[in-house]
N, C-alpha and C positions, 0 to 999 in steps of 0.2 A: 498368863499370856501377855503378849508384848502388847504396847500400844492402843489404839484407838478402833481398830479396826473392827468391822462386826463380825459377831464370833459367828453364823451361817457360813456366811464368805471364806472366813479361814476355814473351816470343816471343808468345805468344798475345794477349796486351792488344794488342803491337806490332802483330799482320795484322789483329786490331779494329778499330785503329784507323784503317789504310790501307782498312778494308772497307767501314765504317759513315762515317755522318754525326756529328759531333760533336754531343754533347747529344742522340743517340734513346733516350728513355725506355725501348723497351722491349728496346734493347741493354743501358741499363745494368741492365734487372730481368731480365733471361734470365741477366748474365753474375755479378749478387748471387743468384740461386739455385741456378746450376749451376756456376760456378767459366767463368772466360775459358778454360782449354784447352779442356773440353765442348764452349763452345758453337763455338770454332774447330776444333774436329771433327767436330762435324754439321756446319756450313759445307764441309769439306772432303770430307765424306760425299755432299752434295748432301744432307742431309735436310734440312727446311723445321722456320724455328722463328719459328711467330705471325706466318707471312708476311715474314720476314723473307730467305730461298731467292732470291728472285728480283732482290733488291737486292745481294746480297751475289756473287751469284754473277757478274755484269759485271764487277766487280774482282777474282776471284779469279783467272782466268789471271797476271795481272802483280803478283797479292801473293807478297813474299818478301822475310819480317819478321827472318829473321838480317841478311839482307845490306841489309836498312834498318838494324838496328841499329848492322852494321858501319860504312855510310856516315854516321852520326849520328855515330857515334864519331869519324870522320876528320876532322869537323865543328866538333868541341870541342861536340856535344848529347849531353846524353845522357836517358833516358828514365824517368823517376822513376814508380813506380806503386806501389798501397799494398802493404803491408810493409816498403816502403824506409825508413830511418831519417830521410830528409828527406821523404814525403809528409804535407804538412800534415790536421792530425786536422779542421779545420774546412770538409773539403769534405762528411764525412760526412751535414755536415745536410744537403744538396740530394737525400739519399736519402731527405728524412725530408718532404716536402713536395711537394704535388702540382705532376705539370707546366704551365708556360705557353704558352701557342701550340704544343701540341705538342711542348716542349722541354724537357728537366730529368734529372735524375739525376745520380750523380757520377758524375767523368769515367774513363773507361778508362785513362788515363795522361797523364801532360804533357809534353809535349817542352821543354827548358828549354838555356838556351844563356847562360853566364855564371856566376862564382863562386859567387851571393847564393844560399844555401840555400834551399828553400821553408818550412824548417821557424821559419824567422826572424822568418815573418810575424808571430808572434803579437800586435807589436805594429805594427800599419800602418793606414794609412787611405787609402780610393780617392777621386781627385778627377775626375771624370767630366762633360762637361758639350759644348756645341753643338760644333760645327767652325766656323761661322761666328762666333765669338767677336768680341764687341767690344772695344775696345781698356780699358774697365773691367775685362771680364770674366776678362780675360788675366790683366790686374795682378794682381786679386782672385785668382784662384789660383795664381798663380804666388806669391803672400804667404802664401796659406795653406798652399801645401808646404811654403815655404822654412821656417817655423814649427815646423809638424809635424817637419819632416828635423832639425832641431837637438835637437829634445826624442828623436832617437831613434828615430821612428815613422818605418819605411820606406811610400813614397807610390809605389800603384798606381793606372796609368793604361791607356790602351789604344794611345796613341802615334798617335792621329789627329791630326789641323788643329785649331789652335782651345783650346780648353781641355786636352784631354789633354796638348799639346805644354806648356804653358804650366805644367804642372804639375808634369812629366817637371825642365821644365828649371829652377823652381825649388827642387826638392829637389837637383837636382846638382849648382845653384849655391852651397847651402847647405853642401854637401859630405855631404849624406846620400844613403839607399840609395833606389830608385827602382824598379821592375818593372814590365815593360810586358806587357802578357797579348794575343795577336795574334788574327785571326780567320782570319788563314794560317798556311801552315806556318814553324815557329821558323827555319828556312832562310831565308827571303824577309825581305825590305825592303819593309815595303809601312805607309805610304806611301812611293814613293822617295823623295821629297825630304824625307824624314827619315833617310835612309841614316848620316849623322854622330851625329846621336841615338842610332838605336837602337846602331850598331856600337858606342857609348859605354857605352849599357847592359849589350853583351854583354859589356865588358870586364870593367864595375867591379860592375853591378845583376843584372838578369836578364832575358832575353827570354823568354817563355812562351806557350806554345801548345798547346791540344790538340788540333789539326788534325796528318792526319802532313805527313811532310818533303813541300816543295814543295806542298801543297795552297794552292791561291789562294784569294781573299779572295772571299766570297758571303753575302747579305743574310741568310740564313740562321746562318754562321759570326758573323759580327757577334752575334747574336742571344742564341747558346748561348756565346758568349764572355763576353758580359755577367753570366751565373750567374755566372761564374768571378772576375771581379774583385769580384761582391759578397760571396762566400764566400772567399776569399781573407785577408777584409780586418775588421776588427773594425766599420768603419763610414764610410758613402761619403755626400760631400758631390759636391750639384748646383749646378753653379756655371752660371749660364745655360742655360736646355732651354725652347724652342717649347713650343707646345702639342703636337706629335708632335715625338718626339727621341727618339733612341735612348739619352737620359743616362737616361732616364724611365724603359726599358725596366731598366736596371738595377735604378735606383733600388725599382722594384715587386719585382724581387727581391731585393733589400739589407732590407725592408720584409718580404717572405713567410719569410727568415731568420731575422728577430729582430734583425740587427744595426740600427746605429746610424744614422738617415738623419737628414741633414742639409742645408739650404737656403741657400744666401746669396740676400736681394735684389737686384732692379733697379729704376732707375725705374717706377714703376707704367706708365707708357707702352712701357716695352720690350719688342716682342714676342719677342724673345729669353730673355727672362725670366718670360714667361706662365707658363710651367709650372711653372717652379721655384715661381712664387708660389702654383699651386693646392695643390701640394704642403706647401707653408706653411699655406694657410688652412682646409685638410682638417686639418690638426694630424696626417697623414703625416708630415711631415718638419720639425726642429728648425731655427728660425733663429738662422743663424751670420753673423756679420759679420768676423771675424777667427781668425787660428788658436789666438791665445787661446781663444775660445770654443769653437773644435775640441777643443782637447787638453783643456777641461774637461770636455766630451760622453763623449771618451772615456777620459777618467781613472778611478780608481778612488774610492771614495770619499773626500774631503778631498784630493785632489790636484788643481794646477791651479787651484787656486778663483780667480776673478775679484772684484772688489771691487766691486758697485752703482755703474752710472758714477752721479755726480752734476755739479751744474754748482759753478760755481765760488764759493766761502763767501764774503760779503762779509762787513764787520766788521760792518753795523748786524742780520745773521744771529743776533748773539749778545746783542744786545740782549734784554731780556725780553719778554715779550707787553705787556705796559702801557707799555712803553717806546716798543717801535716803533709804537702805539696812536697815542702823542703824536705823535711822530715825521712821523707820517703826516699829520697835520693842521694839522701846519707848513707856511707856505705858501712857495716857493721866491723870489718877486723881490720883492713887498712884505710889507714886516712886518705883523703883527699881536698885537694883547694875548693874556695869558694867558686870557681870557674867552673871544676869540674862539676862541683853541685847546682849548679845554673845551668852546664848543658842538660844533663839529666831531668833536672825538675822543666826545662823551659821557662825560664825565667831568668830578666835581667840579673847580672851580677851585682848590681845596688841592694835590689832587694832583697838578693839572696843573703848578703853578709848582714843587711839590716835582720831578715828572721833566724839568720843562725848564730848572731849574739843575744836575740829573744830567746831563741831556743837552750842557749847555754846557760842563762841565766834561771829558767826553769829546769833546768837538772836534766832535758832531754839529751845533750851531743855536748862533748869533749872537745880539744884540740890542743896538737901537742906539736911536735917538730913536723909531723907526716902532714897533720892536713888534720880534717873535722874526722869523727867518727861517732857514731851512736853510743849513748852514755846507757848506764845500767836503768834509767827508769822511761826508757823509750822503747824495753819491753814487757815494761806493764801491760 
């Protein structure tokens, strides 16, 4: 078993969590004021706690939380819950904020299946966004893990179609750390046809879940899963999300957290990207266009800093203002007098003949029998 924690405690978190729904608010406030043995005692008492009796008790004949933990074990899972040395300290907030749809609190434990400590996360970022991904939207995150993973920032996902995948597989192309947080049990392959992904993560990343063993995947687990990769994580980028999308659904909790939300565009036409942009133009969520601009979001102060794109310097840029005055009122195919280029510019004809032998001498304007004219490096 993982950590430090007392093994009562964990038995008890364990038939918790075979008993309860993952993410019931008033599982996790029964089991923060009474301790997880308690309240798997009155469960086993039959006594009735805030209506909770009648839920729990359908699953109790077939709960039997050693001989899950034993089969966890045989598994290469094992069961991380707080006191352990690797329970990460940033699920605490989700105790600290009211629930959504019905859904919230920290979790009872996490079933976790792979090397990558939980305690690791400190520095990570979740890229979260449609299934239906377009083939921009793939790039784009699969760019912005691959980014993140070399800077070190292990990149959580959920291991769905579409984005999540896309994101999974460019931090593990990059050769960084990856965690996929499941809405079933850390047992199951779901999607299957991510079966080589995830098996990859439980090698090298981490599989995660706080559903127990073998619990299947439901609109609901999806749901209460999504707290988890935004608490998890220092700060989650939406890379594609409808106007309903479940990246959104995180996102609103990465957002009631505190932590860090972030947006990449789409074509203004993309209904794929609808959300992501209301999310932008509510001033919710930071736009990002590259993982540069990720790891500046979540950098620390003066780390990361990006440099104001600008376009490209031309040389008559550094001409002075009265220069490129003249400049300008040089005409390009036919010549014209110093006079003419003085009405034009507004300026004395002294001045103008003094900055268009300056200018002739830096290789900007000609003059020939017609008059002055723009020289070939006056359109650099």
């Amino acid at each position: 078993m993982s950590g430090t924690a007392d093994g009562a405690d964990r038995v008890a978190r364990a038939a918790l969590s075979r008993l309860t729904e993952p993410g019931d608010p008033r599982v996790a406030a029964l089991v923060a004021e009474l301790g997880a043995e308690e309240v798997y005692a009155h469960a086993r008492a039959g006594r009735d706690l805030h209506g909770l009796l009648p839920e729990l008790a359908v699953r109790l004949p077939g709960c039997g939380p050693d001989r899950e933990l034993a089969r966890a074990h045989e598994l290469g899972i094992r069961f991380v819950v707080p006191g352990d040395s690797e329970w990460p300290a940033s699920l605490a907030d989700l105790a600290a904020i009211e629930p959504l749809q019905a859904l919230g609190g920290a979790p009872l434990g996490l079933w976790v299946r792979g090397p990558l400590r939980l305690d690791q996360l400190g520095r990570s970022v979740a890229v979260v966004g449609s299934r239906s991904a377009t083939t921009y939207g793939g790039a784009v995150a699969s760019d912005l893990a691959a980014t993140a993973a070399r800077e070190g920032l292990c990149v959580v996902s959920g291991a769905a179609f579409g984005i999540d995948q896309a994101a999974h597989r460019g931090a593990v192309a990059a050769g960084g750390a990856s965690v996929a947080v499941l809405a079933c049990g850390a047992d199951r392959i779901y999607p299957a046809a991510h079966r080589q992904l995830l098996d990859f993560l439980a090698r090298e990343g981490a599989v995660v879940s706080e559903a127990a063993l073998g619990g299947a995947p439901t609109r609901v687990r999806f749901l209460s899963r999504n707290r988890l990769i935004a608490a998890l994580t220092q700060g989650t980028v939406v890379v594609e999300a409808a106007v309903r999308s479940g990246a959104l659904n995180t996102a609103n909790w990465a957002a009631r957290l505190h932590r860090h939300l972030m947006g990449v565009p789409g074509p203004v036409t993309s209904a794929p990207s609808a959300g992501v942009h209301q999310l932008i133009r509510t001033g919710a969520a930071t736009l990002v266009t590259s993982g540069q601009e990720v790891l500046e979001v979540l950098g620390t102060a003066g780390e990361h800093l990006l440099d104001e794109p600008r376009g490209r310097e031309r040389s008559r840029d550094r001409l002075s203002r009265r220069h490129q005055r003249v400049l300008e009122a040089v005409p390009l195919a036919r010549g014209a007098g110093a006079d003419s280029v003085a009405r034009t510019a507004g300026l004395s004809l002294l001045e103008v003949s003094s900055a268009l032998a300056a200018l002739q001498r830096s290789g900007y304007v000609d003059q020939d029998e017609d008059g002055w004219r723009l020289a070939a490096l006056a359109h650099d």
